[in-house]
N, C-alpha and C positions, 0 to 999 in steps of 0.2 A: 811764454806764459800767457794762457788767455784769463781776461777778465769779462766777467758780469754785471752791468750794474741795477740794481733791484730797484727802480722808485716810484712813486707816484704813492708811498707806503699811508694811508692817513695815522694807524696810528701800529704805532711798529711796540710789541708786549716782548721784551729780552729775554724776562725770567732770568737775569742776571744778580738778584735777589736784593738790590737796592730799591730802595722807598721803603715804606711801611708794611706796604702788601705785596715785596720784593718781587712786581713784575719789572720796573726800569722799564716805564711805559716813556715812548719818545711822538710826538705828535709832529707830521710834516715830515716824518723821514726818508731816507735811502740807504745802499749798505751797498759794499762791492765785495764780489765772489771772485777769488781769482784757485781756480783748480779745487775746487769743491769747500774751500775752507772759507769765513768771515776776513775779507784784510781791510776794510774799512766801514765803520759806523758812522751819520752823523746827520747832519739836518741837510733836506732837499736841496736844498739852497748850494749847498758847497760842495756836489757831488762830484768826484772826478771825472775825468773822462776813462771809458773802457772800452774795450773790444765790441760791447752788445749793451743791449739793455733789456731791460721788461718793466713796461708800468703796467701795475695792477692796480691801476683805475680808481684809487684813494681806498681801498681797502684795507684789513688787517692784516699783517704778518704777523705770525708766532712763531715757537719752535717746533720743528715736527712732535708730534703726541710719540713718547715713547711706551710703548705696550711691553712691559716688563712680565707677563702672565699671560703665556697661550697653549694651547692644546692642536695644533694646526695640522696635525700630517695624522690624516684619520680618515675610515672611510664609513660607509654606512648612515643608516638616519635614527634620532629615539625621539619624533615627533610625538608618536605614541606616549611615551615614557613622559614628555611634559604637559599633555592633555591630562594623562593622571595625576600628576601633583597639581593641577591645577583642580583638581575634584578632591583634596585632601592626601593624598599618600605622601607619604613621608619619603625624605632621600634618600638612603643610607649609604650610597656608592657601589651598588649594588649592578647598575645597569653598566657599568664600564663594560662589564663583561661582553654585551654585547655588541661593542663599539672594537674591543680588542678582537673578537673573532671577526667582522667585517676587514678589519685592519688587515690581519694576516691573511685573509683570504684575496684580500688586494694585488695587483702586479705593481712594482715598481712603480714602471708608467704611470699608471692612475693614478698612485698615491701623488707623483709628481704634478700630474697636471692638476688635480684636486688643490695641494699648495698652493700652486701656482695662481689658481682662482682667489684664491683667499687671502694671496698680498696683495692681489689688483685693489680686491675689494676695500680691504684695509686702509693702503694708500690714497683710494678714492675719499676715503674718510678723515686724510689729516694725518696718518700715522707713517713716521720716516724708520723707525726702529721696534722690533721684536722680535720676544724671546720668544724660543718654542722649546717645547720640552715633547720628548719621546712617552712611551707610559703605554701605548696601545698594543704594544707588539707582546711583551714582557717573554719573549724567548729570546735568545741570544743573538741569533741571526735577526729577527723582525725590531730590536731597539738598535740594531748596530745600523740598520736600512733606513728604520726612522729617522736619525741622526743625520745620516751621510745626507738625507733628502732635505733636512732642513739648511742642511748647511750651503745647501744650492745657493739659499735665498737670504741666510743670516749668522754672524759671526757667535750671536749669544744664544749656542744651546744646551740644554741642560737634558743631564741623564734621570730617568723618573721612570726607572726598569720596577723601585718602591713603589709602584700606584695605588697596586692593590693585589692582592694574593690570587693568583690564574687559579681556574677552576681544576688545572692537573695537580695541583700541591696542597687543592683546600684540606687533605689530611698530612701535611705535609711542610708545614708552614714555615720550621726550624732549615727544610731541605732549599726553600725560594732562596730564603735570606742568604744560607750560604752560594746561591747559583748568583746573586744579585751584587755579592758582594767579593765573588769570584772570578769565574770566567764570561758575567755576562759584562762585569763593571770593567776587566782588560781589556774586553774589546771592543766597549762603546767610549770610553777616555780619549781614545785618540780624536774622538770626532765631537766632544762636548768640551764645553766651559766651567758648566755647572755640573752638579748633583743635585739632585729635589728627592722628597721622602712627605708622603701622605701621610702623618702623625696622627692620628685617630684613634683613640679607643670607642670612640661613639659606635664605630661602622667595624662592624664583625669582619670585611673583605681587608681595612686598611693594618696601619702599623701600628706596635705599640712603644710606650717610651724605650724600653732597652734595643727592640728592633730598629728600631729609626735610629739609635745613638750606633747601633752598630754599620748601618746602613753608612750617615755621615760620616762617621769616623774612618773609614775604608775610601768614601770619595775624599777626603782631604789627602789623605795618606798616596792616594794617587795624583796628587796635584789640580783637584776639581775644585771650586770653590763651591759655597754649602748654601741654600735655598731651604726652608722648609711649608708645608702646606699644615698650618695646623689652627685648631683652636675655631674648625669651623659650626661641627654639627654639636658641639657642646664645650663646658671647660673643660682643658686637658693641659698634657704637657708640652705642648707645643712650641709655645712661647718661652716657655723656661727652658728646652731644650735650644733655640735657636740664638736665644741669649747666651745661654752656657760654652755655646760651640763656636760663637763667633761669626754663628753666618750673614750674610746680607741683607737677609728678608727673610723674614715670616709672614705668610701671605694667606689670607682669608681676616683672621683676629677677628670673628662676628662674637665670640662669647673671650671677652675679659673680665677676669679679677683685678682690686684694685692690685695685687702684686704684679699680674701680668702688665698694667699699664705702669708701675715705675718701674720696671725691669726695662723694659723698652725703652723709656725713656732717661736713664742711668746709661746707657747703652746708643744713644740717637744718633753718632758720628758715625757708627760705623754698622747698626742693623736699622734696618727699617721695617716698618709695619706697610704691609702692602694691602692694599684693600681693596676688595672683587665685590660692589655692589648689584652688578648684573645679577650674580650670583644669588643672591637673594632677595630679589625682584625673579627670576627662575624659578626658584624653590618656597617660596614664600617664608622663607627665614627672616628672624629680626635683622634689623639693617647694625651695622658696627658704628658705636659712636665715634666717629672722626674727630668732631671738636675736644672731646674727654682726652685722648692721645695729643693732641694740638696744644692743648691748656696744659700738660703735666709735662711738655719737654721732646718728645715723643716725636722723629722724622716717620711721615706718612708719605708713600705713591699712590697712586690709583692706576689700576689696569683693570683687561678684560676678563681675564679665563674664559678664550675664547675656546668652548670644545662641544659637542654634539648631545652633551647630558643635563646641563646645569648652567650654561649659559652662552648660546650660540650665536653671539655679535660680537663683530666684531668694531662694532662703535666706539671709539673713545669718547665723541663727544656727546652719546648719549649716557655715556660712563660720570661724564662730567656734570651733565644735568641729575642724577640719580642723589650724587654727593651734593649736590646743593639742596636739593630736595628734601633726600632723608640720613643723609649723613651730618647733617649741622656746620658743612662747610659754607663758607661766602664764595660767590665766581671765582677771585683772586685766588685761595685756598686749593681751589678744585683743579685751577689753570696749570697751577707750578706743583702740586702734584702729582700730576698727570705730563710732565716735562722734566722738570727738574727734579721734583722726586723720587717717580722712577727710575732716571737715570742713576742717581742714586743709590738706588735697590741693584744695578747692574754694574756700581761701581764704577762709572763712566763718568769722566768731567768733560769729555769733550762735542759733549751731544745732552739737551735740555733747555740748552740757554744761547742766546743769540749775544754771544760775545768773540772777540777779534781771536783769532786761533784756532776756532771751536767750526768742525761741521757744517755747514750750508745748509740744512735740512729745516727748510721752510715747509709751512703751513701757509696756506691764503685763506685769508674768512671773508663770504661775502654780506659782510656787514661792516656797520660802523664803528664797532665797539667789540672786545673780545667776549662784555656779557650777553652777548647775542649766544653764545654756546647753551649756556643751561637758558638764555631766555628764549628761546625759539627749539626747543625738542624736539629732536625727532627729522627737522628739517636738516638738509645736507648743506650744510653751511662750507663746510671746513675743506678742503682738500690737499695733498702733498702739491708741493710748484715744482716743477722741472722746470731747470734751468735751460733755455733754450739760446740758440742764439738770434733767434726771432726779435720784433721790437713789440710781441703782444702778447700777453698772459695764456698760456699752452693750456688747453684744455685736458683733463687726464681722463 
């Protein structure tokens, strides 16, 4: 059994949700990695002996940033598409369209190395976990290819064949649901986690409430667990479907009623409000009040939607700055959301938080402080640590 030992830590953020502002911030620490998991925490001072070490130079450790919300296996550009909304056009979900036909006209291959690019990227940015979800292909064969390709790269993926209604069924929209909830959803189960469903009555392409209730009801019944995308481009049912069915996350929530916020918050152990402010920094939408879900009871994540239409970073920690900004979070709030609370959203205890049993999946900050994330924007602070058996901080 080989061991790791992590030190020279200055201030080590658990997000093991003790203190006030439940990061379990440790000052002066170390931590030893034996075969990818945490087996000891504690002060510099008393560090055992291991196999290796790595001092990272009195910097921060975190948890790896878990990105609970991606769009990742896609091909194609809508540069265009976001020069326009930035001249005033409105979203309506409209442009997928054109991201799904780049998709399928993709090989394999590319689709593959394109991913491939985009966990680099990711990881280079702090992030040790994410979800990808399918949604570009929306024929049977192109979400089943979607899937298989994410799975190269990640255990949590989610089936989202529901993105938006393809251009061959727009007179036809009773025929998708039954292909989606038929033989597209048999043969992409085998290779997803999840189900997701774009709940939208704002956008003429997406779902409506009985579609989407049909939609989940068909992935649970296949043993999928239940994600929803709702409550983005206006109020709808979203939230109350996501509460009603039990899923994990409902993911956007930019337009709440007060009903939608104690729903969720009646509800906070076991669904979460996942919150995509890139998304609306993209699109010039109102930003989601985080604090409002915060104060009523209400477990929040933050993620990316990283995808090619609506918001193309895949930054978590400029995710994290957006939420301090214009979501009414504090640093603390924005940290263990973006850790602990999306894992949460994915249902995971063993990956967010830096405690003994749990994951190795470090972050190094090169700062002093973890509020160097929303205080410094924009700047590459943050990155994933491999664990090397080196004695000097690996560069990724």
């Amino acid at each position: 059994m080989s061991s790791t030992a992590v030190t020279g830590i200055g201030q080590l953020v658990t997000c093991d949700g003790t203190d006030p502002d439940l990061l379990g911030i440790r000052s002066n620490a170390a931590l030893i990695v034996e075969n990818g998991l945490i087996a000891w925490i504690g002060s510099a001072a008393d560090t055992p002996a291991a196999d290796a070490q790595i001092d990272v130079g009195r910097r921060v450790i975190i948890p790896g940033f878990v990105d609970s919300h991606s769009h990742l296996v896609f091909a194609g550009d809508r540069g265009t598409e976001f020069a326009a909304r930035m001249t005033g056009q409105p979203y309506d979900g409209g442009g997928i369209g054109v991201t799904v036909a780049a998709t399928r006209a993709a090989s394999d291959d590319e689709l593959t190395r394109l991913l491939a690019s985009r966990i680099d990227e990711l990881r280079t940015l702090g992030t040790t976990t994410v979800e990808i979800k399918s949604g570009y292909g929306l024929t049977v064969a192109d979400e089943v290819r979607a899937l298989q390709i994410a799975r190269q790269f990640t255990t949590e993926t989610t089936f989202l064949g529901a993105h938006v209604i393809p251009a061959e069924y727009a007179q036809d929209r009773a025929g998708y649901v039954d292909l989606v909830t038929g033989p597209m959803l048999q043969a992409a189960a085998p290779y997803a986690r999840w189900i997701d469903v774009f709940c939208e009555p704002h956008s003429p392409h997406a779902f409506d409430v009985e579609e989407a209730r049909r939609v989940l009801a068909a992935g649970a019944e296949a043993g999928l667990g239940l994600r929803v995308h709702g409550n983005q481009l206006g109020p709808g049912p979203g939230v109350q479907l996501a509460v009603e069915l039990g899923a994990a996350t409902v993911d956007h929530c930019t337009y709440l009623g007060d009903g939608d916020v104690d729903a969720l918050a009646a509800v906070a152990e076991h669904t979460v409000a996942t919150l995509l402010p890139g998304v609306e920094f993209c699109t010039r939408s109102p930003y989601p009040d985080a604090a409002r879900l915060l104060a009523a009871g209400a477990s929040i994540a933050l993620a990316t939607d990283c995808n090619p239409g609506t918001c193309y970073s895949s930054s978590m920690p400029w995710v994290i700055s957006l939420a301090v900004r214009e979501l009414g979070l504090t640093p603390a709030q924005a940290l263990f959301a973006a850790t602990a609370g999306s894992a949460k959203s994915l249902r995971r205890t063993d990956i967010g938080r830096l405690v003994l049993g749990n994951r190795a999946d470090l972050t190094v900050l090169d700062a002093p402080s973890y509020l160097h994330l929303a205080y410094r924007p924009g700047v590459p602070i943050a990155r994933a640590l491999s664990l090397t058996a080196s004695g000097e901080m690996p560069a990724e």
